[in-house]
C-alpha positions, 0 to 999 in steps of 0.5 A: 363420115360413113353413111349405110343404105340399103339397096332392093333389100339385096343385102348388100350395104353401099358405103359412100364416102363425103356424100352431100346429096346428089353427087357421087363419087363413083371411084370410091364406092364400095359394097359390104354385105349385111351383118347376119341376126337372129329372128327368133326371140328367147322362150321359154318352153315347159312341157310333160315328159314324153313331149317333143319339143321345138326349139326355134332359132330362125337366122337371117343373112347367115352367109359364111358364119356357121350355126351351133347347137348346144345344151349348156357346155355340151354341142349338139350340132355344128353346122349339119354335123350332128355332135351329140349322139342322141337318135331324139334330136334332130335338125330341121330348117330353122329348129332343134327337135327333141322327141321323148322328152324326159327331166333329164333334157331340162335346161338352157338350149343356145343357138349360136352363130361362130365366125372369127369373132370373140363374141358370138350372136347368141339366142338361148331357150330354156327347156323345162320338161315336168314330171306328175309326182309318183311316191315309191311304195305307194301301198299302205304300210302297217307300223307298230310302235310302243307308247313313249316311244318316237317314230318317223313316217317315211315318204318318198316322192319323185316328179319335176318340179319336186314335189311338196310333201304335206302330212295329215292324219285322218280325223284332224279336218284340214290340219297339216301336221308337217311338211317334207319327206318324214314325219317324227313323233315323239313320246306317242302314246294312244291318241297317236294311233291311227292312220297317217296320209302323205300328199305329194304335189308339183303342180302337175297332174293331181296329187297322190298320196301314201297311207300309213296305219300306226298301231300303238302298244300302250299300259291300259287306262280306266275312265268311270262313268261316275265317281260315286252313286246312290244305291237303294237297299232292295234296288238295282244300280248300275256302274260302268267304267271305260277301258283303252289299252292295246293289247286288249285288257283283261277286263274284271270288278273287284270289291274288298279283294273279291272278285265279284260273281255279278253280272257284267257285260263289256262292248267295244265302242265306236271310238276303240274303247271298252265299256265294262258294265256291273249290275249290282243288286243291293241286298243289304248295306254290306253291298255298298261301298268301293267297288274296283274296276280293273284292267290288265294286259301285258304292259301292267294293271290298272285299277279305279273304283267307284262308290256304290253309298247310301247318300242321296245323289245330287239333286237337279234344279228344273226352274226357269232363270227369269222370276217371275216377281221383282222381289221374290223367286219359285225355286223347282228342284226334283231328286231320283226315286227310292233315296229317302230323303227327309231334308233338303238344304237350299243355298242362295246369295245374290251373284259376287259382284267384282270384289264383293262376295254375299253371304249365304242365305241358308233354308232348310226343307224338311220332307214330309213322311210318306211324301211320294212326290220327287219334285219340290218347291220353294219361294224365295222372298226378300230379294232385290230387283232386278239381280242375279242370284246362285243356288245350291240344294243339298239332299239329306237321308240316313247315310248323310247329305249328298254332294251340292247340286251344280250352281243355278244362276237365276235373275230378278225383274224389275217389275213384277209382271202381270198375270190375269187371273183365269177365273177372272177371264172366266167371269169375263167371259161369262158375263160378255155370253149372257148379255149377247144372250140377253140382246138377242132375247129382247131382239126376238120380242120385239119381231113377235111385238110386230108381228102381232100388231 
């Protein structure tokens, strides 16, 4: 049995062969040296290109043995006998020195100690050298497609680790649209216009980014104000229509193949769209009826009317939607001047509940001649407690009935509420006045009653 001590730490092991305590056998005392190690422990180093970079391989008791550098399969160094023809490494005591670093030095670095054996002591050090992102042609570029069409946006972004790409189009708060070097749209159209952003990131550095301004070509299309509108014998009226289109449309109002000498007035809004006003002066009835908005450019014509009638427009409800009474609701509603009208037909049903619909409760409003007001009421009675009712008015002239107005929703309570009468707080308050006058009187007679004793 073979026992190892070390002595004054000299590197030199004795062997001692059937020790058993204090005796030894001169004879057979043998000396072996230490076996050498590496004192270094694995790293792993990341830098920005352009570092230099120490790599460490500090060797204890390395004797005959000789220390080898190498880069994966690629040697460096043998010993002090540089292999690799780089004037940025060098050796010093105990390390591997790269200055200048750039991506192409990332990797495993070994530091290997070679003699006779198969099986070398090996310490090994990975190199990761990074790299800020750069995207080539970082300028905004200008692309021009036609609607229908699909289009990729290209962005291409070099840095170490690779970048992550992300897509986003301005006006879209915080939505990512895509990830990676292109972006494909298909079947564009005009809300595809606009411009595009590409963010490249690795994590070092900040981000950097490439705009791309998208022009979309697109057939005109036509949006009006209104479908249809009342007009006065003797008055003025308005009608307006907005217009997208690229090119920009020819812009034009078109009544029974006419074009119309009116005046009109167009201006661009905030959002790219054109908006077309007519004037229209209603001299007499032939100046009701279709009139057509149109809009041309290279890609076709467009056309969408709008109805300039007699008929009164929709009247509007101004009441609030609590009633003040259990069983009974006032119903406020106001119609536009210079209409005309001689009769309004209010609608009202208790509110569907699950698979029960009521019927209609119908109540025709006649208007008094010469009556100037715009504004008008009615109490509705016989109404159930605490329940929610709709109402709909309709306004009658000589034309015919307007469309209904939009559905009021009100509800009942369930209990009438109080209201004090203000003539009776009036009276109160009277009555209170004259008996603190009437105090202070007989107060003021009896000092002089005093007074006079």
């Amino acid at each position: 049995m073979w026992k190892y001590y070390q002595i004054f730490q000299v590197g030199i092991l004795i062997q001692i062969p059937g020790f058993t305590g204090l005796g030894v056998n001169k004879s057979s005392l043998q000396v072996r040296e230490e076996s050498p190690w590496i004192e270094t422990q694995s790293t792993n180093y990341r830098m920005e290109q352009g570092g230099t970079a120490v790599l460490n391989c500090n060797v204890r008791n390395l004797g005959s043995m000789i220390k080898v550098w190498r880069n994966g399969t690629r040697v460096i160094y043998v010993g002090d006998i540089k292999i690799r023809n780089d004037p940025r490494i060098y050796l010093n005591t105990t390390s591997l020195i790269i200055q200048g670093v750039t991506v192409w030095d990332s990797g495993w670095y070994y530091c290997e100690l070679e003699n006779d054996i198969d099986n070398p002591v090996t310490l090994k050090h990975n190199l990761q050298v990074t790299e800020p992102p750069a995207i080539e042609d970082e300028d905004e570029r200008q692309l021009t497609s036609i609607s229908g069409s699909t289009i990729s946006l290209s962005c291409r972004a070099a840095g170490h680790p690779a970048p992550n790409i992300t897509w986003s189009k301005e006006g879209k708060r915080s939505e990512i649209l895509g990830h990676g070097p292109e972006l494909t749209l298909t079947q564009i159209g005009r809300l595809d216009a606009g411009r595009y952003k590409c963010s490249a990131s690795n994590g070092v550095g900040n981000p950097v980014t490439k705009t791309i301004h998208l022009t979309v070509l697109y057939f005109p299309e036509i949006f009006p104000s209104v479908n249809k509108v009342h007009g006065s014998v003797g008055h003025s009226v308005n009608i307006s229509c907005e217009v997208w289109g690229n090119p920009k449309p020819d812009l034009d109002w078109i009544k029974t193949s006419q074009h119309l000498n009116f005046q009109t007035s167009t201006l661009q809004t905030e959002t790219g769209a054109y908006l077309s006003v007519l004037h229209v002066f209603v001299y007499n009835e032939t100046y009701l009826g279709n009139y057509n908005c149109t809009a041309q450019n290279r890609f076709g014509q467009i056309s969408k009317s709008v109805l300039i009638r007699g008929n009164p427009d929709p009247p509007q409800v101004l009441s609030k939607d609590v009633a003040d009474r259990k069983n009974s609701y006032t119903l406020i509603w106001k119609s536009e001047p210079q209409q005309n009208i001689s009769l309004y037909q209010i609608m009202n049903r208790k509110l569907p509940d699950g698979s029960v619909v009521y019927a209609w409760d119908i109540v025709d409003y006649p208007v008094k001649e010469n009556y100037k007001e715009d504004q008008h009421a009615l109490e509705i009675t016989k109404l159930e407690s605490d329940s929610a009712y709709v109402t709909i008015v309709k306004a009658y002239n000589r034309y015919g009935w307007s469309d209904p107005s939009q559905e009021f929703i009100f509800y009942t309570r369930g209990k009438d509420m109080v209201v004090e009468s203000p003539i009776k707080e009036e009276s109160n308050m009277l009555s209170s006045g004259l008996i603190h006058a009437q105090t202070k009187l007989l107060y003021i007679m009896y000092i002089i009653l005093l007074l006079t004793q």
